[in-house]
Structure formats: structure tokens, C-alpha cells
N, C-alpha and C positions, 0 to 999 in steps of 0.2 A: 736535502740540506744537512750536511754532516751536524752533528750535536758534539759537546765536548761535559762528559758528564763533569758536575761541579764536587763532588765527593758529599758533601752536606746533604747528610739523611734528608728526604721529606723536600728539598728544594727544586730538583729537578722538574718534576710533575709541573709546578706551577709556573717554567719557564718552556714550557712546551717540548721538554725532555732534556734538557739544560743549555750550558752557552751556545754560540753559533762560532763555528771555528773562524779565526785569522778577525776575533775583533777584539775591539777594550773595553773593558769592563770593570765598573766602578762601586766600588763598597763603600758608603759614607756611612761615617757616626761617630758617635764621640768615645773617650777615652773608656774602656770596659766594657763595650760591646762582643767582643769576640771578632774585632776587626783581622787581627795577627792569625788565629784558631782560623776565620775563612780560609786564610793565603794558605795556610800551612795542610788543614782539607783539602784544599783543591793544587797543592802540590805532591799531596803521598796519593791522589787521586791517580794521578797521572805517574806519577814513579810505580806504583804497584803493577802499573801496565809498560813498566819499563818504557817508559815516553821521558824523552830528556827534558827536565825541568831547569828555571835558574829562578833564583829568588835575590833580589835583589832589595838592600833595608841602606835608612841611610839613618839608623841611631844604634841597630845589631849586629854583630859580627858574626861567625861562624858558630862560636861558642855557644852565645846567646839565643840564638835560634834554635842549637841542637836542645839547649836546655829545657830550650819553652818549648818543644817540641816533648822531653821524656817525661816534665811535668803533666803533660796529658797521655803521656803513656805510648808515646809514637817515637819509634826507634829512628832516626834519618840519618845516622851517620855514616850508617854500611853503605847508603848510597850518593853520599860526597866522597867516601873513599875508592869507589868505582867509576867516580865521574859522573854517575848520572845525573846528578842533583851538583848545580854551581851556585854558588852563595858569594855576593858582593858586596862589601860596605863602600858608601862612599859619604866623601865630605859637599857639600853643595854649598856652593858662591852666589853663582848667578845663574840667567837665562841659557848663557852661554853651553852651559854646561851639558845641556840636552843635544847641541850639533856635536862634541866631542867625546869626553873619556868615556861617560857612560851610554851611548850608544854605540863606540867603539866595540865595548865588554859587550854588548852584546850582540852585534852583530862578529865578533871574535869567537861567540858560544851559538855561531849560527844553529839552526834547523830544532832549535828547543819549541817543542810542541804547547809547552807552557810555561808563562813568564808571569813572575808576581813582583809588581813595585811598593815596598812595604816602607812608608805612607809615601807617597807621591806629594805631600802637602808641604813639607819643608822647599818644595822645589819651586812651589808657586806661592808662597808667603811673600815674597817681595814683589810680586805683578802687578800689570794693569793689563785691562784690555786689548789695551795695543801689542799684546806678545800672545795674539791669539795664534794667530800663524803659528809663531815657534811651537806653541803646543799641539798644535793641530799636523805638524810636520812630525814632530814625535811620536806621536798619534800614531799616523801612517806606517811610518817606518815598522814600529810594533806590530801592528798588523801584518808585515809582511814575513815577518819571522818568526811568527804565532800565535797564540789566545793569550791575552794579557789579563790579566787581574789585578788593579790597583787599588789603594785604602786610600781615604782621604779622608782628615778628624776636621770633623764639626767642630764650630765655635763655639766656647764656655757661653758665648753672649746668646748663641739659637741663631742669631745673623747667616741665613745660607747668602746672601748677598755679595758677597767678597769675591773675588776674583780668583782665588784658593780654591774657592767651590766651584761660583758660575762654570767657567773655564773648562774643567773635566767633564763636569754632570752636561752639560749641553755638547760637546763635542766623542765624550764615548756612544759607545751601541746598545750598554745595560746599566743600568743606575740600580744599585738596591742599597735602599736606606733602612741603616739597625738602628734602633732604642731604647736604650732602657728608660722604663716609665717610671718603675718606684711606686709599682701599685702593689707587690704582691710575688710570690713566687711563681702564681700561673703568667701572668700577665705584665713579669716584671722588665722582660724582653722581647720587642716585635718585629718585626721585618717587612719593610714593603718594596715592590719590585715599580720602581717608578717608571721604567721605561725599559723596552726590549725591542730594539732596530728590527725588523726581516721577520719578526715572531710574534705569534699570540704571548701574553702571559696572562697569569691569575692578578685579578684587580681585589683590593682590600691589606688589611693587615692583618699578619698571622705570626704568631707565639711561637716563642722558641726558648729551649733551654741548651745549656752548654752542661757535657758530661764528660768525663776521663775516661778516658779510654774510646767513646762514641766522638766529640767532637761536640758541635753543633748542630741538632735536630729540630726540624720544623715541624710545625704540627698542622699541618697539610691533610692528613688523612680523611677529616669530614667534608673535606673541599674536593679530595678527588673521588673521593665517592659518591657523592653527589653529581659532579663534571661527566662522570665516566655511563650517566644516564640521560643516552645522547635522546633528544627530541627530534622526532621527521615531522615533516610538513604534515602527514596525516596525524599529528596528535592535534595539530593545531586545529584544521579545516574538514570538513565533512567531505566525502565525496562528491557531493552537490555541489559544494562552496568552490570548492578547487576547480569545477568546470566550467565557473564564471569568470575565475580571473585570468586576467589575458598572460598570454604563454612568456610573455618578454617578463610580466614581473615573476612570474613563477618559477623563474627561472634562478633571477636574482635573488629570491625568499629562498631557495634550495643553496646555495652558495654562501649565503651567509648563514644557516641551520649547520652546513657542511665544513666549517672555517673552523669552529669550535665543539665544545659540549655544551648546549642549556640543557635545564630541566625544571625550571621555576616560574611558574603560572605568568608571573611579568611579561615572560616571553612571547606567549601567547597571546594576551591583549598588547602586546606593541606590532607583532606581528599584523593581527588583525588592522590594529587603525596604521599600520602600511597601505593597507589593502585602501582600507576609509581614502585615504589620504590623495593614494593614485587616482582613484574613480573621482572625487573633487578637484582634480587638477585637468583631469581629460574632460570635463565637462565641457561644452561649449557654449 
């Protein structure tokens, strides 16, 4: 399954080596996150591999992107001047607007390996449920012209109930929600990976800081070093043990050991009352 790395130090590992090509993918949180810094990582991600990008903003222009892009120390002009990189403002009405101008742009800037819609929230501020289709047709289409990354701001009120949220977060392939907590410089920003279609991901919340010149860095490292200390069936069960249990569950125990990394004792006694569990259900 091709991987699409996401440029964000430290994030990949935790998406089982990063996005999954030709899906969408959604960045929520609220205003000072480093929602903008993701799109823009995972835009010079993909330009430095000379892969044609477009970025698409419906509050920045050309200008304002190049800006907020030298304010972290990222040059992107050389590559809107060579095409690689297309840059769109648009004004957003209505619903409508998703079968027309802006799917035109970019079905016009066909075969962009990656697409970022910087926030997609303006677009679904006036919905309801009943224009799930249209977005889910959007959706689609996106998919078929590349790996999308869309931003989507959280409500001042915390309400993810809105149809601004619901709507993306249930119908893209990866949800990762940023926060800032306001507890502190270590812990002032986190990151959780709420869902990941076709892939394992890292479950919990994990820290991050925003640097110039770096971007946005996750602090990942005691998670994969830990992960990367895969467990076999023999840590779990004695030679003995493993002779007893019938071949069909042994099988399944090895497949689910196989899916991922453990290495945390837990594993082990859940492992075990599998075992428990089977032999009280085959009773007769």
C-alpha cells in the first residue's frame, strides 16, 4: 500500500509510515494550532520531490501563503514560479460551489499528487446534514486526483457537533485532531490521530512543538521505540502452553501479534485470557 509521507517530523511512524495515497485527510483544531504550518509541511513535502502540488485557501492569496510560508523560513515561490506548486483563492457562496469553479481549478490542475484545502470550514459553515452527498461527492472526486489534506477550525464554543465538523471527520479516511491546552511549553500542544481508514495508527496523545525552520515536530520517539519491540507468541506462552491451544486460535493470536508492535505486559495477560476465554466457550 503506497504511503504518502506527511513532511511533519515524528508523525509518520504513528500513521504506520504516513497517509495512504488518493484519500482525504483531515486536520481539525482551532485557531493557533499550526493548522496552516501542517498544509504547508505537507506541501514542500511533496514539492521537494518535485510532485505537483496545489493549495488551495479561501481567506489567502498567493502573497500570503508565500509569506507565511518565509516567516518559517520556507522559500515556495521558486516553485509557483515553475508551476509546480498552484495556489487558489476563492470566494465561497454556497453548496453549489463544490460541483463547479472550484472543482473545475482543480480538476484543470489535473494529476497534483497533492492537494491541500486551507480551511475547508468556510465551505460547510452554512450546512445541514442533508448536503452530505454533496460533500461526500467532493470527497470522491478529490480522491481521484490525489492525497488531499484539508483544515477544518474547531468551535470557540468546543461544540464538535456542527455539521462544519460532523460532515468531514466522518466521511474522510484520517482525522488528526491538534490542541493547544495551555498547560505549559512541554505540553502546550497535542495531537491525536482519531482515525486512520486501511491502517493501523498510534492510539493516545502526543506533544508537539512548532519551530522555524523545522515546522511542526512530534514527539513520537518514546512511542516508537517502545512499538519497534515487536512481541512473538513465544514471549507470551511456554512451549508447553502453545501445544495445548488448538491450531485455529493459534493462528489468529499470531496475526493479531503480526498487525502491529506490542511490548507491554497488558498484552500478555489479555493475550492469555483469549486463551481462557476460547477453552470456556468450547466447553460443552
Amino acid at each position: 500500500m503506497m504511503r504518502i509521507k506527511t513532511g511533519v517530523i515524528g508523525l509518520d511512524p504513528l500513521l504506520g509510515g504516513g497517509f495512504i495515497s488518493n484519500t482525504v485527510n483531515v486536520i481539525l483544531g482551532s485557531t493557533g494550532v499550526g493548522k496552516t504550518i501542517f498544509a504547508l509541511q505537507y506541501i514542500i513535502e511533496g514539492l521537494k520531490n518535485r510532485e505537483k502540488c496545489l493549495y488551495i485557501s479561501f481567506d489567502m492569496d498567493v502573497d500570503d501563503i508565500v509569506k507565511t510560508a518565509e516567516n518559517m523560513g520556507w522559500d515556495i515561490k521558486s516553485y509557483i514560479d515553475d508551476g509546480l506548486l498552484k495556489v487558489g483563492k476563492f470566494i465561497v457562496e454556497d453548496i453549489t460551489f463544490l460541483n463547479n469553479e472550484l472543482m473545475n481549478f482543480i480538476k484543470e490542475n489535473d494529476n497534483n499528487s497533492r492537494i491541500v484545502i486551507d480551511s475547508f470550514t468556510p465551505l460547510l459553515s452554512t450546512l445541514d446534514y442533508d448536503v452530505r452527498k454533496d460533500v461526500n461527492w467532493f470527497f470522491e472526486q478529490l480522491k481521484r486526483v490525489g492525497t488531499a489534506v484539508i483544515t477544518i477550525e474547531e468551535p470557540l464554543s468546543g461544540n464538535l457537533d456542527v455539521p462544519s465538523i460532523t460532515l468531514p471527520s466522518f466521511l474522510c479516511d484520517c482525522l488528526i485532531h491538534m490542541k493547544k491546552l495551555g498547560y505549559g511549553e512541554v505540553l502546550d500542544r497535542t495531537l491525536r490521530i482519531v482515525k486512520h481508514r486501511k491502517s493501523w495508527h498510534a492510539e493516545g496523545v502526543f506533544p508537539y512543538r512548532i519551530f522555524k525552520g523545522l515546522g511542526i515536530v512530534v514527539d513520537s520517539k518514546h512511542y516508537v521505540e517502545q512499538t519497534m519491540k515487536r512481541m512473538t507468541i513465544q514471549d507470551i506462552f511456554s512451549e508447553e502452553e502453545l501445544k495445548s491451544i488448538p491450531a485455529e486460535l493459534l493462528e489468529k493470536i499470531k496475526i493479531a501479534l503480526e498487525n502491529r508492535s506490542y511490548c507491554d505486559e497488558d498484552v500478555k495477560h489479555l493475550m492469555r485470557w483469549v486463551v481462557e476465554c476460547y477453552r470456556e466457550s468450547t466447553k460443552s
